[in-house]
N, CA, C and O atoms as a Tripos MOL2 file, in Angstrom:
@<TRIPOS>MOLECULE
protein
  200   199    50     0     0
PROTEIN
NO_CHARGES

@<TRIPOS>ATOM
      1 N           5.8730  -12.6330    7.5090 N.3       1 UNK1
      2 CA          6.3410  -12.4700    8.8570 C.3       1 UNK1
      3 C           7.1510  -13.6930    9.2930 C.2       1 UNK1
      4 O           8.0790  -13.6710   10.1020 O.2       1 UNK1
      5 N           6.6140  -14.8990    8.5630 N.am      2 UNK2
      6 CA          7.8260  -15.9000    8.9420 C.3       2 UNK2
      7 C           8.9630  -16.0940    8.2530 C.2       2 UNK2
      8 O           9.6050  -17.1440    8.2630 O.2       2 UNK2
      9 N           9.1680  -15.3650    7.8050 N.am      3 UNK3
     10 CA         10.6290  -14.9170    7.0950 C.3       3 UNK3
     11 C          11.4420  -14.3790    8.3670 C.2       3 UNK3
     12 O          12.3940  -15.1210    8.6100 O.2       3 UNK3
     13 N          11.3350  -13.3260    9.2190 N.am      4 UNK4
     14 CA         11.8340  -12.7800   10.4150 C.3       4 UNK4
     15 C          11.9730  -13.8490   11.6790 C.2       4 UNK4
     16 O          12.6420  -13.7030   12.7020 O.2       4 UNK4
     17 N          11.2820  -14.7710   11.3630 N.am      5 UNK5
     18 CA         11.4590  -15.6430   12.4950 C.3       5 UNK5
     19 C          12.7520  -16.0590   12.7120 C.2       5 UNK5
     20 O          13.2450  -16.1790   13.8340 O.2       5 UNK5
     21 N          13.4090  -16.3170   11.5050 N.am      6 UNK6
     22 CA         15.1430  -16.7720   11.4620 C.3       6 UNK6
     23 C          15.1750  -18.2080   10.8240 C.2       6 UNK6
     24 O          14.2860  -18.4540   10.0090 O.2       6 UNK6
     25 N          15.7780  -18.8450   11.0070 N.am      7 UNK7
     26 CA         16.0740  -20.0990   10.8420 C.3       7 UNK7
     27 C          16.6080  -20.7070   11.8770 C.2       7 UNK7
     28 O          16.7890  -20.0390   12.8960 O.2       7 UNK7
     29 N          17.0700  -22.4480   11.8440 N.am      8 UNK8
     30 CA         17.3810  -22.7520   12.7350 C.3       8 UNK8
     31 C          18.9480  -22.5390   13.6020 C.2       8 UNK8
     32 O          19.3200  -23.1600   14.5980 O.2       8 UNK8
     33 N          19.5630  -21.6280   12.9700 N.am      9 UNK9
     34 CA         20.9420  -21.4360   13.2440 C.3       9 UNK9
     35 C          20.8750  -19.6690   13.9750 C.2       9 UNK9
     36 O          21.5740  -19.1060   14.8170 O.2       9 UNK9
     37 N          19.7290  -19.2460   13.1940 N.am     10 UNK10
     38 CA         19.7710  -17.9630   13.5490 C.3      10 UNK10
     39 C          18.7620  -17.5090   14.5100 C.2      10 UNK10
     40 O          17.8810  -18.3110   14.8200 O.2      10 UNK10
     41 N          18.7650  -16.0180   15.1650 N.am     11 UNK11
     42 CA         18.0380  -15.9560   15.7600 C.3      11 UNK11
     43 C          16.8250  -14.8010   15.2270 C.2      11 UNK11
     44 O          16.9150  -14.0600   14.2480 O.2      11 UNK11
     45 N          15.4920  -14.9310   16.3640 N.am     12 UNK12
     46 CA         14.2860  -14.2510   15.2560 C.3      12 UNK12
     47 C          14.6990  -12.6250   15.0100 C.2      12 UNK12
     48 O          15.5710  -12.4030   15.8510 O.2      12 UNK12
     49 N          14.5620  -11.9310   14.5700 N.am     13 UNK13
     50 CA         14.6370  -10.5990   13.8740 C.3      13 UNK13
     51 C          13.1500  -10.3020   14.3530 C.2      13 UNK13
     52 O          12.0460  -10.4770   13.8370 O.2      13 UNK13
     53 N          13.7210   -9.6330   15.8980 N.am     14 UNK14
     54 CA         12.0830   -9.4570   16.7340 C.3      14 UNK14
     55 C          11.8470   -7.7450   16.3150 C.2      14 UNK14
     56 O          10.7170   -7.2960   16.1240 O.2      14 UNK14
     57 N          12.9870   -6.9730   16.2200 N.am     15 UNK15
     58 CA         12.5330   -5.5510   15.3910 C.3      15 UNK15
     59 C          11.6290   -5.7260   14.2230 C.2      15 UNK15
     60 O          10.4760   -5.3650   14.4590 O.2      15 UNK15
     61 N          11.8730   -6.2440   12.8700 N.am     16 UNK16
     62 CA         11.3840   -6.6790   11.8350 C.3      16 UNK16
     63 C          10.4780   -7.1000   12.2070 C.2      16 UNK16
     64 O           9.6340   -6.2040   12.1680 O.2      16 UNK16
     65 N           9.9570   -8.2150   12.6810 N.am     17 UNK17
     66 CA          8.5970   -8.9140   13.2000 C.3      17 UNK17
     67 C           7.8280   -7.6200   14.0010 C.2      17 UNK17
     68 O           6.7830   -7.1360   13.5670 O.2      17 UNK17
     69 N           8.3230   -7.2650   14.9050 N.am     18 UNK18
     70 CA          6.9910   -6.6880   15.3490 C.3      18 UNK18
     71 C           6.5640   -5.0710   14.2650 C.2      18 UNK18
     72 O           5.4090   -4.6480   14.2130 O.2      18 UNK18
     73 N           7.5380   -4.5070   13.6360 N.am     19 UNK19
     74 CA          7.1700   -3.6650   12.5650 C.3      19 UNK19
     75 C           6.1510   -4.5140   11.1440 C.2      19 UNK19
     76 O           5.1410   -3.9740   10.6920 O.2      19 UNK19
     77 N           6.5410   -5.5250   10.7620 N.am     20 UNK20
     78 CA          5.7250   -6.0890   10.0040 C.3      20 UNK20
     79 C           4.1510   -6.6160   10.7510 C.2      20 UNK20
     80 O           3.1220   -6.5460   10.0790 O.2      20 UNK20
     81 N           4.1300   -7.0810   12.0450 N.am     21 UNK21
     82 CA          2.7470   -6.7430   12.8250 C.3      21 UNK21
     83 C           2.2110   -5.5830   12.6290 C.2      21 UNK21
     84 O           1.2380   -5.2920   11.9330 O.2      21 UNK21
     85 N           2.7700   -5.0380   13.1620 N.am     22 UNK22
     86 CA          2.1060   -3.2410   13.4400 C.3      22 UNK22
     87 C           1.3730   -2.8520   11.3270 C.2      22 UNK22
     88 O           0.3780   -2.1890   11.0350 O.2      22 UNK22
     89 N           2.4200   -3.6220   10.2680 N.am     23 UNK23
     90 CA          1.7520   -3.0350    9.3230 C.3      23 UNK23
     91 C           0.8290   -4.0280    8.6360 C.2      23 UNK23
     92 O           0.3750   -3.7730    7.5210 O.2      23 UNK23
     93 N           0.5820   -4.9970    9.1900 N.am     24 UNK24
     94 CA         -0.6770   -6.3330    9.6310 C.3      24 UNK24
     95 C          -1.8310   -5.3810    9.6040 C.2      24 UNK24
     96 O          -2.5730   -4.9320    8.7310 O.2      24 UNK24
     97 N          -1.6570   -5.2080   11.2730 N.am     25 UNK25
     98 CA         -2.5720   -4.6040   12.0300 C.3      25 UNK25
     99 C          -3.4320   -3.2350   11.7110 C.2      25 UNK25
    100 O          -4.5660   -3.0050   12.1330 O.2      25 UNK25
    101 N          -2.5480   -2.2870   10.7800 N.am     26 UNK26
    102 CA         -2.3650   -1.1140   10.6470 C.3      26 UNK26
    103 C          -4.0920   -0.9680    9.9980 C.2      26 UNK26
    104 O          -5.0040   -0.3450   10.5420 O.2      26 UNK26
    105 N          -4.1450   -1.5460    9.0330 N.am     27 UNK27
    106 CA         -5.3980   -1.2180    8.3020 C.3      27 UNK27
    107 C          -6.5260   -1.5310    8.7700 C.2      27 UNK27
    108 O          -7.5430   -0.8820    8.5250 O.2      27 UNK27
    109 N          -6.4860   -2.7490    9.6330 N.am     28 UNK28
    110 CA         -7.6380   -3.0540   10.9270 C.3      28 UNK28
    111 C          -8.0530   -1.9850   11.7300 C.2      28 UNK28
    112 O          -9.1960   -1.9130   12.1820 O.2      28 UNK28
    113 N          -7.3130   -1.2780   11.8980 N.am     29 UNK29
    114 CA         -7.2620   -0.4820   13.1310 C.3      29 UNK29
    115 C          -7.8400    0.9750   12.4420 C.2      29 UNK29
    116 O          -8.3580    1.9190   13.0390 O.2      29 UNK29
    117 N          -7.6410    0.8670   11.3580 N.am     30 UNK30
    118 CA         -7.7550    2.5040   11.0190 C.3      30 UNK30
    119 C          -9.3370    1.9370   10.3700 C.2      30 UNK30
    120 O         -10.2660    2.5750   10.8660 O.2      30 UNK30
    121 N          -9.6890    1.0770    9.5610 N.am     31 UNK31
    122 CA        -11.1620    0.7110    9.3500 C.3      31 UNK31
    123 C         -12.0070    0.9270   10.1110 C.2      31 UNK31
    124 O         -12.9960    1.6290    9.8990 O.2      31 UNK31
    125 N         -11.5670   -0.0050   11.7240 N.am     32 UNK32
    126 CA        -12.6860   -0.2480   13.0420 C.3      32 UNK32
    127 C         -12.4490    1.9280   13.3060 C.2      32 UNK32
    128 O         -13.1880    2.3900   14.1740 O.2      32 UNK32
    129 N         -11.7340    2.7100   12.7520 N.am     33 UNK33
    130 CA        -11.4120    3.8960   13.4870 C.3      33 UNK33
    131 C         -12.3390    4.6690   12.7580 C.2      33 UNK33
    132 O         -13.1780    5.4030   13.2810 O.2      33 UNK33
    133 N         -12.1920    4.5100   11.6220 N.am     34 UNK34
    134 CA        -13.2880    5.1360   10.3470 C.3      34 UNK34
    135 C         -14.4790    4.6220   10.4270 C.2      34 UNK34
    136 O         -15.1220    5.6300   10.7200 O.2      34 UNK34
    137 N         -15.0600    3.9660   10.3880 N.am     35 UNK35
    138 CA        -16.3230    3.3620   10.4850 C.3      35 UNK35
    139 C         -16.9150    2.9800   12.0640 C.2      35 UNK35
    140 O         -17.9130    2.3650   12.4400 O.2      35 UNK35
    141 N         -15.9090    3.5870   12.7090 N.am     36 UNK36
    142 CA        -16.7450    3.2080   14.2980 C.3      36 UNK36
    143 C         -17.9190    4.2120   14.4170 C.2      36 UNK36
    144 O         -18.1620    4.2550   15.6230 O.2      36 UNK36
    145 N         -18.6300    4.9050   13.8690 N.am     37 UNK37
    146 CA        -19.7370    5.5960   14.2100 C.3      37 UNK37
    147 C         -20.8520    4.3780   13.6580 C.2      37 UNK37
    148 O         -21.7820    3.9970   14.3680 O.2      37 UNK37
    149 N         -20.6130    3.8940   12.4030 N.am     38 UNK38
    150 CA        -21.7500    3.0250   12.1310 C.3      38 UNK38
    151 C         -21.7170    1.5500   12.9970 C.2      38 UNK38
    152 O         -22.5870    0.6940   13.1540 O.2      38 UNK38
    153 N         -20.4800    1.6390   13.4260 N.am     39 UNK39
    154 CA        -20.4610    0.0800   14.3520 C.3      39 UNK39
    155 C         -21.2980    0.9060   15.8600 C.2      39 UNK39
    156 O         -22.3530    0.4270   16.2770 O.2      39 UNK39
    157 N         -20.8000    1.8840   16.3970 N.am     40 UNK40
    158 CA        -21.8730    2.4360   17.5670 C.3      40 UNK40
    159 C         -23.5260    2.5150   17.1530 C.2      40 UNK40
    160 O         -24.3130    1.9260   17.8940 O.2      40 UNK40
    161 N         -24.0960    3.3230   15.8430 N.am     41 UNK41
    162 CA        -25.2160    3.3080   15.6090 C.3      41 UNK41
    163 C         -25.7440    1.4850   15.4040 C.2      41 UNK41
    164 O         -26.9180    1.1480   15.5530 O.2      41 UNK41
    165 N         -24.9210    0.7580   15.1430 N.am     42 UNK42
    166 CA        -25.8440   -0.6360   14.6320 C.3      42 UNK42
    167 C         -25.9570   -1.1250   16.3190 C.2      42 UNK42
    168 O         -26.7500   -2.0070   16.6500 O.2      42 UNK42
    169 N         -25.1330   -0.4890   17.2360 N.am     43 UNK43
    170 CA        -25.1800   -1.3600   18.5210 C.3      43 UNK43
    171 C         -26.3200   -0.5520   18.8210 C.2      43 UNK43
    172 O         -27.3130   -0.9910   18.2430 O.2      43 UNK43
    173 N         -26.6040    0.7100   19.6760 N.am     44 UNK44
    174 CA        -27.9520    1.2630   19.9530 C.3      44 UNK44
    175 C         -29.1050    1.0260   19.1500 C.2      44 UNK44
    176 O         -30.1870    1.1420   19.7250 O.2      44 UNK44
    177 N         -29.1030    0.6790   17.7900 N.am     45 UNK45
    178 CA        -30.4150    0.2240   17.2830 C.3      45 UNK45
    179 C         -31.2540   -0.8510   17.7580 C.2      45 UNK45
    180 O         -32.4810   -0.9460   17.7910 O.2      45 UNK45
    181 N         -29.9410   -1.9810   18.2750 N.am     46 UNK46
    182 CA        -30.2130   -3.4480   18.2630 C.3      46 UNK46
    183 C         -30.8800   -3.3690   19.5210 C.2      46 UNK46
    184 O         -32.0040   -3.8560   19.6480 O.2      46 UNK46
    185 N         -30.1440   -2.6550   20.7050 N.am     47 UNK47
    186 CA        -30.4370   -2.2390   21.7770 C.3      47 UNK47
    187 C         -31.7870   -1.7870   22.2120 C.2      47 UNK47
    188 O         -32.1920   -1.6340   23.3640 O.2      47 UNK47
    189 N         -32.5050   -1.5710   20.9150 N.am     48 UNK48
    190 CA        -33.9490   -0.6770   20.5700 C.3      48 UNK48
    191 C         -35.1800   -1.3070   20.6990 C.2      48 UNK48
    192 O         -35.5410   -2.0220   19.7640 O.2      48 UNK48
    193 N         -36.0060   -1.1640   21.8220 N.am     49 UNK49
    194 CA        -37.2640   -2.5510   21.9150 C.3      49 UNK49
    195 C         -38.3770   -0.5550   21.3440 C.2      49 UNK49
    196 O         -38.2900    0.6310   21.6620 O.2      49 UNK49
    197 N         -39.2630   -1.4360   20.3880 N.am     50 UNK50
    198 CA        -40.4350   -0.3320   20.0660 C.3      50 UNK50
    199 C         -41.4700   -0.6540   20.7770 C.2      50 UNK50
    200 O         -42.4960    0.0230   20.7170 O.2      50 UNK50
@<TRIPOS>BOND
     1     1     2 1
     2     2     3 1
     3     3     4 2
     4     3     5 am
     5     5     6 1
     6     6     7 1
     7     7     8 2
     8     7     9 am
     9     9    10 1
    10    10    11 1
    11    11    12 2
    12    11    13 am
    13    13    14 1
    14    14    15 1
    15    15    16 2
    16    15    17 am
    17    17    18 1
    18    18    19 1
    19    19    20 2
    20    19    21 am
    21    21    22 1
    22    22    23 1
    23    23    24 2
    24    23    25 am
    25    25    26 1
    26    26    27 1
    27    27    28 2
    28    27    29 am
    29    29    30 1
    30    30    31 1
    31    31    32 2
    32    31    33 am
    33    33    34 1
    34    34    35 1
    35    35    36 2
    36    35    37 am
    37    37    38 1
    38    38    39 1
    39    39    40 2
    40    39    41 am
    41    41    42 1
    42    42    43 1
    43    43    44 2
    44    43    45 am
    45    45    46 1
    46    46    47 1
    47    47    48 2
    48    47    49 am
    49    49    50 1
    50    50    51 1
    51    51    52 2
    52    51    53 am
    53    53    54 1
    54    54    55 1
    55    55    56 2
    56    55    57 am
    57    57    58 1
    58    58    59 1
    59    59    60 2
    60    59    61 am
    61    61    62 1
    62    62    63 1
    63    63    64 2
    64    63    65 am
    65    65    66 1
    66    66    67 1
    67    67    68 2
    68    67    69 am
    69    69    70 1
    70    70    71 1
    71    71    72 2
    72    71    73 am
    73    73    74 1
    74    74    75 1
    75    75    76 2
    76    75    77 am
    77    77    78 1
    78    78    79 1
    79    79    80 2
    80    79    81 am
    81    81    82 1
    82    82    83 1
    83    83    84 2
    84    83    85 am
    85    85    86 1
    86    86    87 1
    87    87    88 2
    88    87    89 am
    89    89    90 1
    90    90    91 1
    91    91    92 2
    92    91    93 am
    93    93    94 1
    94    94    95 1
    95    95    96 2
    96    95    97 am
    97    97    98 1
    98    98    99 1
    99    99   100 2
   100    99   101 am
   101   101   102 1
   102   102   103 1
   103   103   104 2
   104   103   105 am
   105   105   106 1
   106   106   107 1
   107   107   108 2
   108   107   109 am
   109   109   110 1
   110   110   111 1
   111   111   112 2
   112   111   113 am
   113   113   114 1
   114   114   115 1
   115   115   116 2
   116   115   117 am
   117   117   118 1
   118   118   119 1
   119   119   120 2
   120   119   121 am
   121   121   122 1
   122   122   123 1
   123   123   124 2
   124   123   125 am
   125   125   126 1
   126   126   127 1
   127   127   128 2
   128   127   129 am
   129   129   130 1
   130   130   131 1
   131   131   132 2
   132   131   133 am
   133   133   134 1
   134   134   135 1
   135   135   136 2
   136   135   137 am
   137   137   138 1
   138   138   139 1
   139   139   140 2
   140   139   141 am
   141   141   142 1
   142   142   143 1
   143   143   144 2
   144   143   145 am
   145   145   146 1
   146   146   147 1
   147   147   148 2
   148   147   149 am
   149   149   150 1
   150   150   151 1
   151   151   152 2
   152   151   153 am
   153   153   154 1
   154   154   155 1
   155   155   156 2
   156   155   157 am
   157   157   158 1
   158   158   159 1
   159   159   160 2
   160   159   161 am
   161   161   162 1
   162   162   163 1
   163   163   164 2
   164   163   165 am
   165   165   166 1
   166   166   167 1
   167   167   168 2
   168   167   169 am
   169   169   170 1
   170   170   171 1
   171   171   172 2
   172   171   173 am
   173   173   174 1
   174   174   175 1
   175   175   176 2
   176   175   177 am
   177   177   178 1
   178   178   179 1
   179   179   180 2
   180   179   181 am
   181   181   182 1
   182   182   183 1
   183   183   184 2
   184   183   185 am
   185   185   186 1
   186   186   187 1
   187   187   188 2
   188   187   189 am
   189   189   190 1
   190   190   191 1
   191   191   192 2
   192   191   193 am
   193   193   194 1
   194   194   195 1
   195   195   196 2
   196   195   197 am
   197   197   198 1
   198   198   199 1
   199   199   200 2
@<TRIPOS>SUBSTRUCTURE
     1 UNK1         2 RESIDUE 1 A UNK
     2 UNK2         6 RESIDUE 1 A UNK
     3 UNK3        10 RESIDUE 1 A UNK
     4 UNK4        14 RESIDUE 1 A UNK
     5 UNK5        18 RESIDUE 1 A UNK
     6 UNK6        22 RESIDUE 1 A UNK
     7 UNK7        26 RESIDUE 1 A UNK
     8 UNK8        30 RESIDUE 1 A UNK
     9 UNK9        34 RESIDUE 1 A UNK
    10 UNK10       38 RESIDUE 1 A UNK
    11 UNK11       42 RESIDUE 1 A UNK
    12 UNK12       46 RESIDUE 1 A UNK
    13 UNK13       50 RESIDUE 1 A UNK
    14 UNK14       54 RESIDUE 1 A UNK
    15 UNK15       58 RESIDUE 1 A UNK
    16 UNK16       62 RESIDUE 1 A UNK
    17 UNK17       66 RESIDUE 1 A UNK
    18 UNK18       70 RESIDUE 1 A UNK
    19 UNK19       74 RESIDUE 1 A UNK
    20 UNK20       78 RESIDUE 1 A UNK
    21 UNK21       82 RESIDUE 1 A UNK
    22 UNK22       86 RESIDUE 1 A UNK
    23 UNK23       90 RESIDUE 1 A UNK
    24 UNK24       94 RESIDUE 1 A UNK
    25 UNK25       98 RESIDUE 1 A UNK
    26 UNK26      102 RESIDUE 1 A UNK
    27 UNK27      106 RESIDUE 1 A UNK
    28 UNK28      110 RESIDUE 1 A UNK
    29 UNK29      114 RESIDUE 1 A UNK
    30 UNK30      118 RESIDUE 1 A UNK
    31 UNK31      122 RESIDUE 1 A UNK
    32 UNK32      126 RESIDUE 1 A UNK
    33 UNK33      130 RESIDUE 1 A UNK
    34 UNK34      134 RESIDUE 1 A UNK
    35 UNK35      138 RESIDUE 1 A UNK
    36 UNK36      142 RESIDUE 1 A UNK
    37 UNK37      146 RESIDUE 1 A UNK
    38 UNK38      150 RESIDUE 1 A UNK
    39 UNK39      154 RESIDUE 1 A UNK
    40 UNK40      158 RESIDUE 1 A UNK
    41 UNK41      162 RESIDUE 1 A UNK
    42 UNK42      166 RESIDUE 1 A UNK
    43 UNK43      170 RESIDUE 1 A UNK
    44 UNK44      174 RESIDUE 1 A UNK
    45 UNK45      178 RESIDUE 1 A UNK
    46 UNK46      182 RESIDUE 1 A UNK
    47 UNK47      186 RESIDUE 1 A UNK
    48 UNK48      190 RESIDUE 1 A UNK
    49 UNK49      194 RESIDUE 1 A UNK
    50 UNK50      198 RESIDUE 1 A UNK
C-alpha cells in the first residue's frame, strides 16, 4: 500500500490505496462474518453465573 502513496514529486494514487485497503480488510471482515455465531455464543456463556 505504500507503493500508492507516490513519491515525493508525485501525488498519492488515493483510488489504488483505498481499493488495496478494502482488499486488506476484505478477509477480516468476512472471518468476524463467518464465525460470528461462535464469537456471540462465547459472549453469553461468559455472561453465565451457575
Amino acid at each position: 500500500m505504500y507503493f500508492f502513496l507516490g513519491g515525493v514529486n508525485e501525488a498519492p494514487q488515493w483510488n489504488y490505496l483505498m481499493v488495496m485497503a478494502i482488499w486488506v480488510a476484505l478477509p477480516v471482515i468476512l472471518l468476524f462474518f463467518a464465525a460470528q455465531r461462535y464469537f456471540i455464543e462465547g459472549i453469553t456463556f461468559t455472561g453465565m453465573k451457575e
